[in-house]
PDB file of N, CA, C and O in Angstrom:
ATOM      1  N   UNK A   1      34.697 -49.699  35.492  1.00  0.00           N
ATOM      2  CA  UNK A   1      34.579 -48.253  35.546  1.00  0.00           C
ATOM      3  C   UNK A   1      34.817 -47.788  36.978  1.00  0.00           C
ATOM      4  O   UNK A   1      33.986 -48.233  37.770  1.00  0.00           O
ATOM      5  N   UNK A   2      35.577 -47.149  37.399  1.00  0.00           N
ATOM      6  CA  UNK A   2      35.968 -46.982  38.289  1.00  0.00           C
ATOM      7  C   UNK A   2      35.308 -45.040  38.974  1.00  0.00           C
ATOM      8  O   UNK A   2      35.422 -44.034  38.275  1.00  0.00           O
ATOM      9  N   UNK A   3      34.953 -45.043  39.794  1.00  0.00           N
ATOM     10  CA  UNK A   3      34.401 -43.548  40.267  1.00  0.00           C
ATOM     11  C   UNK A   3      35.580 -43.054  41.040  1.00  0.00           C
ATOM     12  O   UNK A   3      36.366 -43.734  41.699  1.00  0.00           O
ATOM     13  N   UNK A   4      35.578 -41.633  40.838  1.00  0.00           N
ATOM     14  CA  UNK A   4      36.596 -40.894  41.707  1.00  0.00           C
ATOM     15  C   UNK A   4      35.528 -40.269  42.711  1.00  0.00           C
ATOM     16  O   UNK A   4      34.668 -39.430  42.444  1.00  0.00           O
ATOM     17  N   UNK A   5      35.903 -41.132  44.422  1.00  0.00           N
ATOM     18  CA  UNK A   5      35.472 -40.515  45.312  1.00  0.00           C
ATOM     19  C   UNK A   5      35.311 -38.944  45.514  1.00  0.00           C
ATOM     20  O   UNK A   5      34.181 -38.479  45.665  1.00  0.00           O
ATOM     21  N   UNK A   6      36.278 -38.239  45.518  1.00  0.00           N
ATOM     22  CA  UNK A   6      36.757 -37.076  46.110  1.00  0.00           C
ATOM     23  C   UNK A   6      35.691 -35.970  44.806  1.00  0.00           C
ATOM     24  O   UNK A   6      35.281 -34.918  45.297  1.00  0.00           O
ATOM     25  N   UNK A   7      35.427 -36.146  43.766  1.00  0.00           N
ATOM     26  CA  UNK A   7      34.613 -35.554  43.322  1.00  0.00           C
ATOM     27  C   UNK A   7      33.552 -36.147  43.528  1.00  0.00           C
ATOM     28  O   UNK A   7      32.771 -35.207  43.675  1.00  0.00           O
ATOM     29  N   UNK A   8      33.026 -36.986  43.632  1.00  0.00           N
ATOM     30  CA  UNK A   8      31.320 -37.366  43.953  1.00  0.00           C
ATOM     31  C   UNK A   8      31.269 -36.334  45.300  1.00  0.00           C
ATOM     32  O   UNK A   8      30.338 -35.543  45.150  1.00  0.00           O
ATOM     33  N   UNK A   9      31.936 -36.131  46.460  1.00  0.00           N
ATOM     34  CA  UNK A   9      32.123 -35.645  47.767  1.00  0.00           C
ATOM     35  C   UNK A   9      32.166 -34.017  47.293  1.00  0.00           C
ATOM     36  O   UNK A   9      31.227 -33.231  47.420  1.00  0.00           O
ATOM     37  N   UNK A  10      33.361 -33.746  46.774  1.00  0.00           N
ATOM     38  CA  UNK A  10      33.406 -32.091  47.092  1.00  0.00           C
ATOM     39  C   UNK A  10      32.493 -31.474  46.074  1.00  0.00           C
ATOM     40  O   UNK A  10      32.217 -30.333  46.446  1.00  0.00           O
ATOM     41  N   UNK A  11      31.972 -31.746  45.048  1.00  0.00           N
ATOM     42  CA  UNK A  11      31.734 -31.228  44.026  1.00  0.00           C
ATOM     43  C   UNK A  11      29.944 -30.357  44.188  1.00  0.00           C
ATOM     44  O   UNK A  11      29.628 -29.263  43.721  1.00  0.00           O
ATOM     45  N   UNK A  12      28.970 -31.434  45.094  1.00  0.00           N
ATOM     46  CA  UNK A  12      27.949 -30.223  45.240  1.00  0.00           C
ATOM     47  C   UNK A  12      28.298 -29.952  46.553  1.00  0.00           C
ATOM     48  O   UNK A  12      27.293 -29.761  47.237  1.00  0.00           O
ATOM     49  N   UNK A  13      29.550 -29.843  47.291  1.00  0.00           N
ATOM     50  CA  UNK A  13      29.926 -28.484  48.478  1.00  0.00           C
ATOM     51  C   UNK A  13      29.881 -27.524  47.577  1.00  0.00           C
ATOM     52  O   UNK A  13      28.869 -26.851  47.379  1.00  0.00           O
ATOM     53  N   UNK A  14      31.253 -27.344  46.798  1.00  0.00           N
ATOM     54  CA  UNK A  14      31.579 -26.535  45.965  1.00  0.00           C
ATOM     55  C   UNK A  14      30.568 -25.860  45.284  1.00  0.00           C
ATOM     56  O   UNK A  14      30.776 -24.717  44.878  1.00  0.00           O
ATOM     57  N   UNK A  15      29.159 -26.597  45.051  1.00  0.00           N
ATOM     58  CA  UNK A  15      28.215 -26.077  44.158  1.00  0.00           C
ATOM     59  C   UNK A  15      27.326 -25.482  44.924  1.00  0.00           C
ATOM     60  O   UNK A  15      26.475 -24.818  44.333  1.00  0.00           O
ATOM     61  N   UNK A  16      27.260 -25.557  46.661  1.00  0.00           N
ATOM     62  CA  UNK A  16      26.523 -25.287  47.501  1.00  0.00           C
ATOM     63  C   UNK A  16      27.323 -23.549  48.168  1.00  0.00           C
ATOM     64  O   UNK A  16      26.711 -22.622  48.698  1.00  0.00           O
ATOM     65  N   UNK A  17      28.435 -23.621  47.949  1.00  0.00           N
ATOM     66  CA  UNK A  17      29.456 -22.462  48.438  1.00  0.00           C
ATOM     67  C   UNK A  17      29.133 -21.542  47.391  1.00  0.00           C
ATOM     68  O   UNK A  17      28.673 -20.423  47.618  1.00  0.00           O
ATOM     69  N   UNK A  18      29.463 -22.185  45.762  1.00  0.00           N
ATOM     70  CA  UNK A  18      29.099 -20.567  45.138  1.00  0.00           C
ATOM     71  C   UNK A  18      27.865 -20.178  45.413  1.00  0.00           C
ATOM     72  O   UNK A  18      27.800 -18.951  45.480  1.00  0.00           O
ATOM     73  N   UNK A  19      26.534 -20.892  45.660  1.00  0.00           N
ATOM     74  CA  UNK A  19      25.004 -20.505  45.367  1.00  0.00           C
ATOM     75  C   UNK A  19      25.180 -19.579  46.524  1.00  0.00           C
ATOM     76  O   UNK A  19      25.051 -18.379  46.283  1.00  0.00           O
ATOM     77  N   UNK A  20      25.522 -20.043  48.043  1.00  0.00           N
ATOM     78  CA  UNK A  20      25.850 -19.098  49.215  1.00  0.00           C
ATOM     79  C   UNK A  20      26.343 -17.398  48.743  1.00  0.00           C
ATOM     80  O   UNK A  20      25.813 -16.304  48.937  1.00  0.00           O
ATOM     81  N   UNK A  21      27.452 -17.774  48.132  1.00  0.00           N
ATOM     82  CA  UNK A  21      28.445 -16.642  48.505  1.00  0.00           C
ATOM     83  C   UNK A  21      27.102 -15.212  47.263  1.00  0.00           C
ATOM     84  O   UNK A  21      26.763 -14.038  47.414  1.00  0.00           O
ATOM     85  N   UNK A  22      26.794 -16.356  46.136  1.00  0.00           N
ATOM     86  CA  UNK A  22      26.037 -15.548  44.895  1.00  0.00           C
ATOM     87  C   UNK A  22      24.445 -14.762  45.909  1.00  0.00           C
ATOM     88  O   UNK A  22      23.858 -13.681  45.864  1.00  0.00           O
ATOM     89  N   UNK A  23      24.309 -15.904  46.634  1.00  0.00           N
ATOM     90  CA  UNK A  23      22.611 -15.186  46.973  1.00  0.00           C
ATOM     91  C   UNK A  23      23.442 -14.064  48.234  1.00  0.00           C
ATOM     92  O   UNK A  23      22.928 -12.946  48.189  1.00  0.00           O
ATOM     93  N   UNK A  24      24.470 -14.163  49.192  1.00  0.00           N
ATOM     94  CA  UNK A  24      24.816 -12.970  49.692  1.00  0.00           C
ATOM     95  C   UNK A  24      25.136 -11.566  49.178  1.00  0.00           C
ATOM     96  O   UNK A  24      24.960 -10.485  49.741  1.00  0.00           O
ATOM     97  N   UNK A  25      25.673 -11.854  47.917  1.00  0.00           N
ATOM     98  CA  UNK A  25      26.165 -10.303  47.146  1.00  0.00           C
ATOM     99  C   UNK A  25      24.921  -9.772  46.655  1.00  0.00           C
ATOM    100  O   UNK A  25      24.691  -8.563  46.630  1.00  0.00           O
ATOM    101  N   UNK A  26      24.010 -10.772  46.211  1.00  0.00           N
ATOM    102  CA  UNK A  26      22.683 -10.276  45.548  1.00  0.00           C
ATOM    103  C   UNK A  26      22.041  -9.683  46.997  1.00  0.00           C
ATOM    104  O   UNK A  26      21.476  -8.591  46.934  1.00  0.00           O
ATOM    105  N   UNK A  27      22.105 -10.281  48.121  1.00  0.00           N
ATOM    106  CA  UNK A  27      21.348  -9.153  48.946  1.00  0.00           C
ATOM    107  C   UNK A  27      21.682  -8.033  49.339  1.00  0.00           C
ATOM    108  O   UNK A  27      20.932  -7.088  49.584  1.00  0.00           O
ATOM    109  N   UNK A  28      23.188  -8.090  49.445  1.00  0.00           N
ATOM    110  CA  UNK A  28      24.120  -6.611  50.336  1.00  0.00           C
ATOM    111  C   UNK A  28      23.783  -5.888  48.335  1.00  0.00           C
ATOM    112  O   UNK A  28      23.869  -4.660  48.315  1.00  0.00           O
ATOM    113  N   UNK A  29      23.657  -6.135  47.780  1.00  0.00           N
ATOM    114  CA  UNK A  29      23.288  -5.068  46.982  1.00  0.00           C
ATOM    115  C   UNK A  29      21.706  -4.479  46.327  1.00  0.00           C
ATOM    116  O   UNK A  29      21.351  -3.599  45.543  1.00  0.00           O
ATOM    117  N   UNK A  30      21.142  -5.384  47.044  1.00  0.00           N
ATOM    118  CA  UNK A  30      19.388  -4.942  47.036  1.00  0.00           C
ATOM    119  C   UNK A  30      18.798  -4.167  47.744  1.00  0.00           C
ATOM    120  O   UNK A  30      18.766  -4.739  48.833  1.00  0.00           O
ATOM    121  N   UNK A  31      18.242  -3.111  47.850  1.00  0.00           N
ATOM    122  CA  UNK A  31      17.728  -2.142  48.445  1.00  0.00           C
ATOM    123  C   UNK A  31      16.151  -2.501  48.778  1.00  0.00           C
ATOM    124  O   UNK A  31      15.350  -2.959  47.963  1.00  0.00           O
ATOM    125  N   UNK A  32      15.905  -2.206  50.076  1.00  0.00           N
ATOM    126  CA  UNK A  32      14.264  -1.960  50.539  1.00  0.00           C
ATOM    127  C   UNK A  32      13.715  -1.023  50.006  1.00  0.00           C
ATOM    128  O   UNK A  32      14.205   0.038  49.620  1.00  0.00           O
ATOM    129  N   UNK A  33      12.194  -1.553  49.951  1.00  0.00           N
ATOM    130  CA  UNK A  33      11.503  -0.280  49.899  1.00  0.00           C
ATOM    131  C   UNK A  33      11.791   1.301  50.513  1.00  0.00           C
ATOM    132  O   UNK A  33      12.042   2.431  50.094  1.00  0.00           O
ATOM    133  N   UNK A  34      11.594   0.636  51.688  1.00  0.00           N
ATOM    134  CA  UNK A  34      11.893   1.855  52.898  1.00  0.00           C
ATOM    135  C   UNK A  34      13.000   2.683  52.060  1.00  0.00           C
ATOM    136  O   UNK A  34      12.684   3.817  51.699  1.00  0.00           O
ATOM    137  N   UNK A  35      14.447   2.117  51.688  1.00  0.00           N
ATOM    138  CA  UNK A  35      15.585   2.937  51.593  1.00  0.00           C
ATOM    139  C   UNK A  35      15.231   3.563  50.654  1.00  0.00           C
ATOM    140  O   UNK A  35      15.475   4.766  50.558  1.00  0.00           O
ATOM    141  N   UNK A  36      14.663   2.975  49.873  1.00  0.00           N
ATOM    142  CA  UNK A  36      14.366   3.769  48.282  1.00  0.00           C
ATOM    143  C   UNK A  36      13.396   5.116  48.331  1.00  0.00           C
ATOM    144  O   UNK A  36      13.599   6.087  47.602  1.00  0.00           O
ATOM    145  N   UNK A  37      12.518   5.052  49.114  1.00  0.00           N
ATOM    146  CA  UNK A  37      11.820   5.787  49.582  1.00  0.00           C
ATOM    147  C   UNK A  37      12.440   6.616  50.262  1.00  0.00           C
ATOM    148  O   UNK A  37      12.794   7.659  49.712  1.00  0.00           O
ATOM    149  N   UNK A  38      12.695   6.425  51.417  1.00  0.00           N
ATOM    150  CA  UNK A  38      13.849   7.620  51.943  1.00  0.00           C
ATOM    151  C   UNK A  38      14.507   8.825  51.077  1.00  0.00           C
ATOM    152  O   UNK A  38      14.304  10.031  51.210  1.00  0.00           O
ATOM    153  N   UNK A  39      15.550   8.003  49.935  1.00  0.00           N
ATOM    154  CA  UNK A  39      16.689   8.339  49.156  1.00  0.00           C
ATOM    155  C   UNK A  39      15.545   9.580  47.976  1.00  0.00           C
ATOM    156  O   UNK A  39      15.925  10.552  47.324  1.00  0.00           O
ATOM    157  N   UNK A  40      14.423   9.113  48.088  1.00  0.00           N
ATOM    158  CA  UNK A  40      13.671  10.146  46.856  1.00  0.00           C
ATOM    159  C   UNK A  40      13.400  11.040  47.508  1.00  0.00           C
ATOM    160  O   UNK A  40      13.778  12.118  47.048  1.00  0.00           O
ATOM    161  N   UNK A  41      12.563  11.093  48.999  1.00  0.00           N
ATOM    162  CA  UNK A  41      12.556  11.904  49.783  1.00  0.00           C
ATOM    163  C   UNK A  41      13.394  12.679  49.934  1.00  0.00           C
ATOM    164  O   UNK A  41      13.009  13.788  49.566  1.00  0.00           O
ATOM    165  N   UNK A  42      14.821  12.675  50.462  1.00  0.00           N
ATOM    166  CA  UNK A  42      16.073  13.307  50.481  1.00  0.00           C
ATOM    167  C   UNK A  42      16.364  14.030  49.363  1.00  0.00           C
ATOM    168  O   UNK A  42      16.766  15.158  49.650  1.00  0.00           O
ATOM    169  N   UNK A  43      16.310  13.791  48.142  1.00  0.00           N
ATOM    170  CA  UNK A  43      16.375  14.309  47.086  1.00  0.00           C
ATOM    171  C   UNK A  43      15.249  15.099  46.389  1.00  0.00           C
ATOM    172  O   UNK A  43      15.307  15.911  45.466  1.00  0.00           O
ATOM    173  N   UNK A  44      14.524  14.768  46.883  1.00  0.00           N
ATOM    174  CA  UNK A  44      13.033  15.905  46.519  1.00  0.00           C
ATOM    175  C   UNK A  44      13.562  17.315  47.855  1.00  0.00           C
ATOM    176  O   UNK A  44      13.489  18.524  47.635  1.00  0.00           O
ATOM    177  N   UNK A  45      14.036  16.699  49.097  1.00  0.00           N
ATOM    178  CA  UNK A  45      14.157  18.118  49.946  1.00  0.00           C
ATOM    179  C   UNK A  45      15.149  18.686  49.393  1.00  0.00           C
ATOM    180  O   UNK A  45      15.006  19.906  49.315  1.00  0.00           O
ATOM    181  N   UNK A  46      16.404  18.159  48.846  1.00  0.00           N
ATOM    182  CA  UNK A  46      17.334  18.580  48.668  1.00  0.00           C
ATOM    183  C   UNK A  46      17.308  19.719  47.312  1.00  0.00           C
ATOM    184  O   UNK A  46      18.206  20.554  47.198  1.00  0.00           O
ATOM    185  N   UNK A  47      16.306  19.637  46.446  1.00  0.00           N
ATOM    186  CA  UNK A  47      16.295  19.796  44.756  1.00  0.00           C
ATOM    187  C   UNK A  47      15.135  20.628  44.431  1.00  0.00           C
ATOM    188  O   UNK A  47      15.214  21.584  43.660  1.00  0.00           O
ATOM    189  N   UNK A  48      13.972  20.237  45.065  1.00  0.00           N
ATOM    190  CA  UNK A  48      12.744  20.898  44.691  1.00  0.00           C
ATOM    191  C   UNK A  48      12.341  21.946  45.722  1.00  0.00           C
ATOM    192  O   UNK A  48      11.777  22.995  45.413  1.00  0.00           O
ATOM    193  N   UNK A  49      12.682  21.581  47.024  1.00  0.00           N
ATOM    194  CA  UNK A  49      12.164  22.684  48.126  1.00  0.00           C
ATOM    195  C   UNK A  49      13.068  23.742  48.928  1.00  0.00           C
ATOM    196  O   UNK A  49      12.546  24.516  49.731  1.00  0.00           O
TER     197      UNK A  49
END
């Protein structure tokens, strides 16, 4: 039985690059408290007062 090097090697990079690239988009699209707060604020001055 013979193993193919080159996948034992690239295969958890490859599995280490998507988890990277996945947990970056999940943060640039998560909002803080703070912002959220802000954004209701802004919209309560903007709407109600």
């Amino acid at each position: 039985m013979v193993m193919n090097h080159e996948i034992i090697i690239f295969t958890p990079i490859f599995i280490v690059l998507i988890g990277l690239t996945f947990v970056s988009i999940l943060k640039k699209r998560r909002r803080s408290a703070k912002s959220i707060y802000k954004l209701i604020d802004d919209l309560e001055k903007k709407y109600i007062y």
